[in-house]
PATOR-672026 format. One line per field, with one value per residue (C-alpha): x, y, z; residue number from 1. Coordinates in Angstrom, 1 decimal, padded with zeros to 4 digits. Example, Ala and Ser with C-alpha at 12.3 -4.5 7.8 and 13.67 -1.06 7.14 Angstrom:
# PATOR-672026
X: [012.3 / 013.7]
Y: [-004.5 / -001.1]
Z: [007.8 / 007.1]
resi: [1 / 2]
END
This chain:
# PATOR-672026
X: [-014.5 / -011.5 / -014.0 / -014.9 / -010.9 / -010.1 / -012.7 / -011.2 / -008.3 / -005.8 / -002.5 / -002.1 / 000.4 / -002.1 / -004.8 / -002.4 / -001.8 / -005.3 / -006.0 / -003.3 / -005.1 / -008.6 / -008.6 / -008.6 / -010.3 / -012.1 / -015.1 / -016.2 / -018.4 / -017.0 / -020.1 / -020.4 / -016.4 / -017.4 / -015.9 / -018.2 / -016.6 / -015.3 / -016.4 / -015.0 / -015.7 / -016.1 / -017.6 / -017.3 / -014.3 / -012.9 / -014.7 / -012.3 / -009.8 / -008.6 / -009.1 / -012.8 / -014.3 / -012.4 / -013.5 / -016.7 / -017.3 / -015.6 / -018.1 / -020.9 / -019.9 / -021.2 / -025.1 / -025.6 / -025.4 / -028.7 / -030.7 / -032.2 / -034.8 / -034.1 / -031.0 / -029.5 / -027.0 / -024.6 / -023.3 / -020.8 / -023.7 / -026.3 / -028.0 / -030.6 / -032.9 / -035.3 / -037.4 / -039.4 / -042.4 / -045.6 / -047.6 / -046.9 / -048.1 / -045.9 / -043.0 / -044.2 / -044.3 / -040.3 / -039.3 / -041.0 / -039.2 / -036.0 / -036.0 / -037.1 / -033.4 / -031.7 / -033.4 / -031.9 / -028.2 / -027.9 / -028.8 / -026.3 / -024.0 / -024.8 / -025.6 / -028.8 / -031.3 / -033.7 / -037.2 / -038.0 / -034.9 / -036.3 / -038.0 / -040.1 / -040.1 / -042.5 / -041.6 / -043.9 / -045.6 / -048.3 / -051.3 / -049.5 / -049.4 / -053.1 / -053.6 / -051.4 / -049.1 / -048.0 / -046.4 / -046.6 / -043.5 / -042.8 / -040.2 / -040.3 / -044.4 / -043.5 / -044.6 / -042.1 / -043.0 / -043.3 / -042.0 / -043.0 / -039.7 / -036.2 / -032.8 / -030.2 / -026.6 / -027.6 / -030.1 / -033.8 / -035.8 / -039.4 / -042.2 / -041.5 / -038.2 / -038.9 / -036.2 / -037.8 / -038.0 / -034.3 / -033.4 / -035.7 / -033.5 / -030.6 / -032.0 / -032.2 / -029.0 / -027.0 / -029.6 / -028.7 / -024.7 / -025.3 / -026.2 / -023.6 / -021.2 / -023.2 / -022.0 / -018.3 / -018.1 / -017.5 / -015.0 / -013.0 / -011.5 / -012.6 / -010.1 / -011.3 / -014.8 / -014.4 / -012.3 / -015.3 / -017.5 / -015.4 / -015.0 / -019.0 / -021.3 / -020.2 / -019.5 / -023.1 / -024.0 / -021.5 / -022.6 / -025.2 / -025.5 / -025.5 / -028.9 / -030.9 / -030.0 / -032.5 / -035.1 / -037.3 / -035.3 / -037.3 / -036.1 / -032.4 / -032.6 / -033.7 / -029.9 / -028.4 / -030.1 / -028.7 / -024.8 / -025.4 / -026.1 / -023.6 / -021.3 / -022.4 / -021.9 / -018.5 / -018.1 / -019.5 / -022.4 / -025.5 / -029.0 / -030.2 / -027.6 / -027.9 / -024.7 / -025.1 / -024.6 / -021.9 / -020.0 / -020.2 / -018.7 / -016.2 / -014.7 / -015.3 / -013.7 / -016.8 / -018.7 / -022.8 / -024.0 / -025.8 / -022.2 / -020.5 / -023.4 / -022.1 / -018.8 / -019.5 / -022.1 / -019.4 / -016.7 / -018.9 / -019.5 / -015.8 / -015.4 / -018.4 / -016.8 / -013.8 / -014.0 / -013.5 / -017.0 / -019.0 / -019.9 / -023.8 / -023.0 / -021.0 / -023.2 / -025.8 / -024.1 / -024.7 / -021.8 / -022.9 / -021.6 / -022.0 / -020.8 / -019.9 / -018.4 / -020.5 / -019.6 / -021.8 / -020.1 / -018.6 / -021.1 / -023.0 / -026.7 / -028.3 / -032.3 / -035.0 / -036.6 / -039.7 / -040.5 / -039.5 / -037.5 / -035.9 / -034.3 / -033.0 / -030.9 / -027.0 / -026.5 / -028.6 / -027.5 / -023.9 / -024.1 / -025.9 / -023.2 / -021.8 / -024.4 / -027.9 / -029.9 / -034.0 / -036.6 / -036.9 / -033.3 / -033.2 / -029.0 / -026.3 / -025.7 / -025.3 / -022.2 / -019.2 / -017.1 / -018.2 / -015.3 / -012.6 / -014.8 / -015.0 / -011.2 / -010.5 / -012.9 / -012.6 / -009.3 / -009.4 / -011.3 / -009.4]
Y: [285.9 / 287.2 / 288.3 / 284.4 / 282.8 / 285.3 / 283.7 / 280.4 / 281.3 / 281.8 / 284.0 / 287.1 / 286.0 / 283.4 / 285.9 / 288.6 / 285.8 / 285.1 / 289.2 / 289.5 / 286.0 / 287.3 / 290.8 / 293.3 / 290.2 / 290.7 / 288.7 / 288.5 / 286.6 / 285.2 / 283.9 / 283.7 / 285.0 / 288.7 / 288.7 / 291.4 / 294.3 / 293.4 / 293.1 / 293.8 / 291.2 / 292.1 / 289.3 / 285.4 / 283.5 / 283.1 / 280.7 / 278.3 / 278.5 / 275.7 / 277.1 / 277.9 / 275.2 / 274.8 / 278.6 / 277.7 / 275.1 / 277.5 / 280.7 / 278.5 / 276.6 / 278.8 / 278.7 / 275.8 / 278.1 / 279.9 / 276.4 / 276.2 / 273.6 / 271.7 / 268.9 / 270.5 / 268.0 / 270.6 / 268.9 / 271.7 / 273.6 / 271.0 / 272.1 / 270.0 / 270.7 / 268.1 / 267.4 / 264.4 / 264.7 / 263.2 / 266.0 / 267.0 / 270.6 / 271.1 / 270.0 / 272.5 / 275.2 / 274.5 / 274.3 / 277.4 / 278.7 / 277.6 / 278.2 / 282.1 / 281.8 / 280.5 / 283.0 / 285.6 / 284.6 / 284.5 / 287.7 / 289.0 / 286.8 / 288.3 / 285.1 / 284.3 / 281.1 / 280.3 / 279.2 / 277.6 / 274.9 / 274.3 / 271.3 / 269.9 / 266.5 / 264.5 / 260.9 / 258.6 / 255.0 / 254.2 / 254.8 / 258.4 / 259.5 / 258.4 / 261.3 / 264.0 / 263.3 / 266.8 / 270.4 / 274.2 / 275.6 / 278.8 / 281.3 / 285.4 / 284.3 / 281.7 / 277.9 / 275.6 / 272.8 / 269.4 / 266.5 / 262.5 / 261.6 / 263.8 / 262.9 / 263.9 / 263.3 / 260.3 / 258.4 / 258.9 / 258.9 / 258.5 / 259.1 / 255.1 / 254.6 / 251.6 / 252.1 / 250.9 / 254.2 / 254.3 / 251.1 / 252.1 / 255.3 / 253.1 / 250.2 / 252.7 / 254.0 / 250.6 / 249.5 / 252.4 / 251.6 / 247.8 / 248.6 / 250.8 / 248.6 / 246.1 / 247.6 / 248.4 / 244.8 / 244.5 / 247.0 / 246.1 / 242.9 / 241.5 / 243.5 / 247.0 / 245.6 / 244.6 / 247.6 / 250.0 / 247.4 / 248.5 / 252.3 / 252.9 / 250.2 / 248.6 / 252.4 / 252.6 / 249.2 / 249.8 / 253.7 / 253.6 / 250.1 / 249.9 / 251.8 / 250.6 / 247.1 / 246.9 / 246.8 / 243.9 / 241.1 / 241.6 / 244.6 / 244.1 / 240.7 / 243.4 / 245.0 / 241.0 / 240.5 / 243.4 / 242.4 / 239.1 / 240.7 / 242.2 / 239.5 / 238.1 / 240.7 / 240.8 / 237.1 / 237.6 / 235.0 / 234.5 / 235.3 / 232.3 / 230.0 / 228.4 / 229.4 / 229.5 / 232.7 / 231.0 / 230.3 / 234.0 / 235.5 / 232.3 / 233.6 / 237.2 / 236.8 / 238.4 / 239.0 / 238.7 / 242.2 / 240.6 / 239.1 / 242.9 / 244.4 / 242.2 / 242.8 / 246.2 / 246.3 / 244.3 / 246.3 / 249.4 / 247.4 / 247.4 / 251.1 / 251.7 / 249.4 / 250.8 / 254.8 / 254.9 / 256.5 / 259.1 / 259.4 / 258.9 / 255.6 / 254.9 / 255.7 / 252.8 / 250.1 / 249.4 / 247.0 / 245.0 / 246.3 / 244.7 / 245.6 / 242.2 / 239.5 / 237.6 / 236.0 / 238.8 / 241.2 / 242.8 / 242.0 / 243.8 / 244.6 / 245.8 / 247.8 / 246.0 / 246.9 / 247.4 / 247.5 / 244.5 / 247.3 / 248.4 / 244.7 / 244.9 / 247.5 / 247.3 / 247.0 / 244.2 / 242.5 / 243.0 / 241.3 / 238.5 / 237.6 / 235.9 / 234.6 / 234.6 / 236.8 / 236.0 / 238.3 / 240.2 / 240.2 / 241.4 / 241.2 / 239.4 / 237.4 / 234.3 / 236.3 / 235.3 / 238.5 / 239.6 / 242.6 / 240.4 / 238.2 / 241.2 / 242.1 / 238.6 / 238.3 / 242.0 / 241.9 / 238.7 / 241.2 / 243.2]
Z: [-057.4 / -056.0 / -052.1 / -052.7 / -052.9 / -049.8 / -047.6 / -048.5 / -046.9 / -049.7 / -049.3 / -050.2 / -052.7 / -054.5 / -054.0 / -055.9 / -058.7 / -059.0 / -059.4 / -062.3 / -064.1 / -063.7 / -064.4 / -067.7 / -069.4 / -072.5 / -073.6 / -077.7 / -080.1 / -083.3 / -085.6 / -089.7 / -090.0 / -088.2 / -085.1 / -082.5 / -080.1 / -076.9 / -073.5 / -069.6 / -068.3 / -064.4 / -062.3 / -062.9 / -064.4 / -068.0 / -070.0 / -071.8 / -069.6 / -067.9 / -064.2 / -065.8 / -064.1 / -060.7 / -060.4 / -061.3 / -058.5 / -055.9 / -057.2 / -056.9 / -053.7 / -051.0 / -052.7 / -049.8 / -047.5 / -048.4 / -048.4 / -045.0 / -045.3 / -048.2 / -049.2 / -052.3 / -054.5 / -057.1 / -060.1 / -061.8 / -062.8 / -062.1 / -059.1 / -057.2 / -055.0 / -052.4 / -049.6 / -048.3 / -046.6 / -046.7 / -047.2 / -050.9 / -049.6 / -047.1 / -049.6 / -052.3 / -049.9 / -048.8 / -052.3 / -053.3 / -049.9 / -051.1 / -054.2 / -054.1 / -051.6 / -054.6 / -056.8 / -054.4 / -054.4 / -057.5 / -058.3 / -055.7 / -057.4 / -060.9 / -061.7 / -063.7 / -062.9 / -066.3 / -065.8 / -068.3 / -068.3 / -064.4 / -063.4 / -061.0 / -059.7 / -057.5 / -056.4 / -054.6 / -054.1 / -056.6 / -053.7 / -053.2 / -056.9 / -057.3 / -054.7 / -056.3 / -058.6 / -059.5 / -057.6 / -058.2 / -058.3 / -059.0 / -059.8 / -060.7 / -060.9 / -063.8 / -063.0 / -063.1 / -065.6 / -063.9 / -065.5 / -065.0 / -066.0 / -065.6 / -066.7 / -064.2 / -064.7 / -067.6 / -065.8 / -066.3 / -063.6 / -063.3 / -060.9 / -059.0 / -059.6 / -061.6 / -064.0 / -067.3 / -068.8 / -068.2 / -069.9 / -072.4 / -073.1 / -073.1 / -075.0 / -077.8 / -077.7 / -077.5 / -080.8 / -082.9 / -082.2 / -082.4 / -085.9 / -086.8 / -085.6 / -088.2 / -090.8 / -090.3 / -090.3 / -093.7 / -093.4 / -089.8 / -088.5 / -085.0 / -083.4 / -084.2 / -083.6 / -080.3 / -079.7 / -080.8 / -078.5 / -075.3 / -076.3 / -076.7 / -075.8 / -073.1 / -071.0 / -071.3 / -070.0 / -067.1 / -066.1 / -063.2 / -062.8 / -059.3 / -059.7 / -062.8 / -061.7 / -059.0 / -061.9 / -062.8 / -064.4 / -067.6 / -068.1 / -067.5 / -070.2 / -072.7 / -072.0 / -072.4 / -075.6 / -076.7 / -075.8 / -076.5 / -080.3 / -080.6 / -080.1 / -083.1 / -084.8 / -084.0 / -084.5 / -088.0 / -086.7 / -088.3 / -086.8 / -088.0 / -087.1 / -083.3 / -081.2 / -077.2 / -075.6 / -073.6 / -075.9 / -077.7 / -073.9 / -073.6 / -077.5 / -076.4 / -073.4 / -072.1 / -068.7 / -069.1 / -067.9 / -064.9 / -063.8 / -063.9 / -062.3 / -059.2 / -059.8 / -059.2 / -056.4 / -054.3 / -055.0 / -054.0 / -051.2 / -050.1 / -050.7 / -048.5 / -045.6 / -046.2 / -045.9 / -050.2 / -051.0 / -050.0 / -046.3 / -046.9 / -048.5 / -046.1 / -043.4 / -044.6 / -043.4 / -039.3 / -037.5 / -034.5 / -031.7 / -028.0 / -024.7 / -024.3 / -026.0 / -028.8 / -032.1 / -033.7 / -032.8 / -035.8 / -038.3 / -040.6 / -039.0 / -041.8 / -041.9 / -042.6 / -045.8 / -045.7 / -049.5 / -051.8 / -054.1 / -051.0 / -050.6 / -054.0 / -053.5 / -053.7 / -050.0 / -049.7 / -053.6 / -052.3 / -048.9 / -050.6 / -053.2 / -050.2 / -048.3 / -049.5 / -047.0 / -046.0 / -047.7 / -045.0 / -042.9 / -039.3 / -039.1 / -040.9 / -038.1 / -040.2 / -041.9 / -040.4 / -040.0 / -043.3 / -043.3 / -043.7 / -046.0 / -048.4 / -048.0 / -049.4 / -052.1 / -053.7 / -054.7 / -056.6 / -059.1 / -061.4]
resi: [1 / 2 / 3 / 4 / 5 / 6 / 7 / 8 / 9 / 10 / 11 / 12 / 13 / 14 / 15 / 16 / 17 / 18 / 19 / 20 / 21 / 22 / 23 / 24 / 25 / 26 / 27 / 28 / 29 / 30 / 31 / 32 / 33 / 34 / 35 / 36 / 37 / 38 / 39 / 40 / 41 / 42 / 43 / 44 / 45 / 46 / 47 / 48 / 49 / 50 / 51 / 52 / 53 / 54 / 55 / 56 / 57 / 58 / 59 / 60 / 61 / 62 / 63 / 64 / 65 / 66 / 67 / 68 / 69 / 70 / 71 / 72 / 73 / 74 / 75 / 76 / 77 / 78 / 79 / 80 / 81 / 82 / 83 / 84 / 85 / 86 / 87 / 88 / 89 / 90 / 91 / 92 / 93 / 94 / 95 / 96 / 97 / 98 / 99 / 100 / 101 / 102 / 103 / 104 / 105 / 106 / 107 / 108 / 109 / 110 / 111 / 112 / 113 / 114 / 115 / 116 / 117 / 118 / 119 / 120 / 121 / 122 / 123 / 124 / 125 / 126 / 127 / 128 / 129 / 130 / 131 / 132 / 133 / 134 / 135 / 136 / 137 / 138 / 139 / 140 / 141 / 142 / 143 / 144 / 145 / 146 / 147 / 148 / 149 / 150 / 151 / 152 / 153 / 154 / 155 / 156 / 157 / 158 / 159 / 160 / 161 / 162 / 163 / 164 / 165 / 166 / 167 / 168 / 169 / 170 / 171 / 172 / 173 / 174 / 175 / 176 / 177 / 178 / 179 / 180 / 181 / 182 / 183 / 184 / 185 / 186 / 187 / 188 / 189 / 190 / 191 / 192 / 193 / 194 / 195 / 196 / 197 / 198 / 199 / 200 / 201 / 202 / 203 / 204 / 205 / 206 / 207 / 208 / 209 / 210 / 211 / 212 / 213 / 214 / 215 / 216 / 217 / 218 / 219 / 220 / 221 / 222 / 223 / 224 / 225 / 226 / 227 / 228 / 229 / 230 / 231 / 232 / 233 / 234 / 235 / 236 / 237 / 238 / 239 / 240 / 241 / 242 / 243 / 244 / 245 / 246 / 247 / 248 / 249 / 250 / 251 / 252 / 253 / 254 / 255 / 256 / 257 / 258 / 259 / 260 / 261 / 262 / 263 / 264 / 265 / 266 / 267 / 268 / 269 / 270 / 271 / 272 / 273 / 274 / 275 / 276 / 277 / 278 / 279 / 280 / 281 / 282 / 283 / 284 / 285 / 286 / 287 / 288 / 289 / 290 / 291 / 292 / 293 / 294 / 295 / 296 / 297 / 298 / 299 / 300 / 301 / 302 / 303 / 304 / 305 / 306 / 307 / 308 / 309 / 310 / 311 / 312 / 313 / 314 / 315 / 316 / 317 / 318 / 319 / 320 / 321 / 322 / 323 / 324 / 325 / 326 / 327 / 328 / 329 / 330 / 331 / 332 / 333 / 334 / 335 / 336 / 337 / 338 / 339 / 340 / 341 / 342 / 343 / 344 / 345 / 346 / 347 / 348 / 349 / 350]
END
């Protein structure tokens, strides 16, 4: 740990604290009130602590280094790694590359990577599942299970990226709280109802919108149906007794889900054009640019999709919030300056 904080360029003086906090630490295990003997501990960091984690990330941090071929995504201790190709051979040979590298690291590390919480992951069109639908990855001679469907960082992803499985997942998990929240009626007013509402349902509506909202509409109404319950339940409304839905949001003082999935795809938007996200979201969005003067210049250009999912991605939902683009867009021509357009229209939302 300490080697690692030196090549970061630390002084000697931090480096010297760093030595004092990290060494003659002792590690022990308390369980059924006997407490075991204690440990050295000689590599790593303190777990516990409250530097525990930013050590973590800095131990860790230099593991892209040893991935030549591969992208690799880390996560605290959620480490990813991919490749695209069409072949799925050539990708299984790479990842078996790569990850025998990782393997390698970590032992010099003394750190330890477990088979059998390791999964592989293949993604593909329908016509290129039908084909092969499944890898061989392997690690210390042990075959990585491969999955159909992984959660990563809360969202569940399957083998299209078609999303349903997700909002399955989280169709469930908004039920079982709907129902809770059913019966502390009888016990809590509307305030404390509503407050429970906003403290864990609607987080989950709201976390990875911008993704799962691509989905098919019939899908996301399954999410509505479920909000729209429980507004009744906090308005103490009967099943059985007709009340809009516009009216339960208007007494609410609620969005529909569809209306904050916007909200947030255009405010994404404006980070994106404005250097507030991460580079390769950033990077997405094309401006046109001309030697000489034309009215377009300036303009979003965005790619043309070539898939029908593809175009209902954020990038292409966002722009069309303020002008509806064709099915199949070549430029945003028809979007007059539509920079400034977003620096007018984003702030107006809270």
């Amino acid at each position: 740990m300490l080697k690692k904080l030196k090549q970061m360029g630390l002084s000697q003086a931090c480096l010297n604290w760093f030595e004092s906090y990290l060494t003659n630490r002792k590690v022990g295990t308390f369980l059924n009130s006997s407490l075991s003997d204690f440990s050295d501990i000689h590599h790593g960091v303190p777990q516990g602590s409250i530097l525990g984690p930013v050590l973590f990330v800095i131990y860790i941090n230099d593991i892209v280094q040893q991935v030549k071929d591969c992208n690799i995504h880390l996560y605290a201790d959620d480490t990813v790694l991919y490749f695209s190709h069409k072949d799925p051979s050539h990708i299984e040979n790479v990842l078996n590359n790569n990850l025998k590298q990782v393997y390698d690291w970590m032992c010099v590390n003394k750190l330890s990577l477990n088979p059998s919480k390791t999964e592989s992951f293949l993604i593909g069109s329908r016509s290129q599942l039908a084909r092969r639908n499944s890898l061989c990855i392997k690690l210390c001679g042990q075959v990585i299970k491969h999955k159909e469907t992984v959660k990563y960082l809360g969202v569940t992803l399957d083998q299209q990226l078609k999303w349903d499985v997700h909002i399955n997942v989280l169709c469930s998990k908004v039920s079982k709280l709907v129902n809770y929240l059913s019966r502390l009626r009888y016990f809590l007013n509307e305030t404390c109802l509503k407050l429970l509402y906003n403290s864990l349902i609607l987080p989950l509506f709201d976390y990875a919108d911008l993704i799962y909202g691509s989905s098919n509409t019939k899908y996301t109404m399954q999410l509505q149906k479920l909000q729209n319950r429980a507004g009744r339940t906090i308005l103490r409304i009967s099943p059985y007794k007709h009340t809009s839905n516009h009216v339960i949001h208007q007494l609410l003082n609620w969005e529909s889900l569809n209306s904050r999935r916007k909200k947030h795809i255009n405010s994404m938007v404006f980070k994106c054009l404005h250097d507030l996200s991460a580079p390769y979201l950033k990077d997405s969005f094309k401006f046109i640019s001309h030697n000489y003067s034309l009215r377009s210049n300036g303009n979003l250009s965005l790619p043309k999709p070539k898939t029908e999912y593809c175009r209902r991605m954020f990038i292409y939902r966002g722009s069309s919030s303020y002008n509806e683009l064709p099915s199949q867009p070549k430029s945003c021509s028809t979007l007059t300056s539509f920079n400034k357009l977003i620096n007018t229209i984003i702030p107006k939302f809270p």
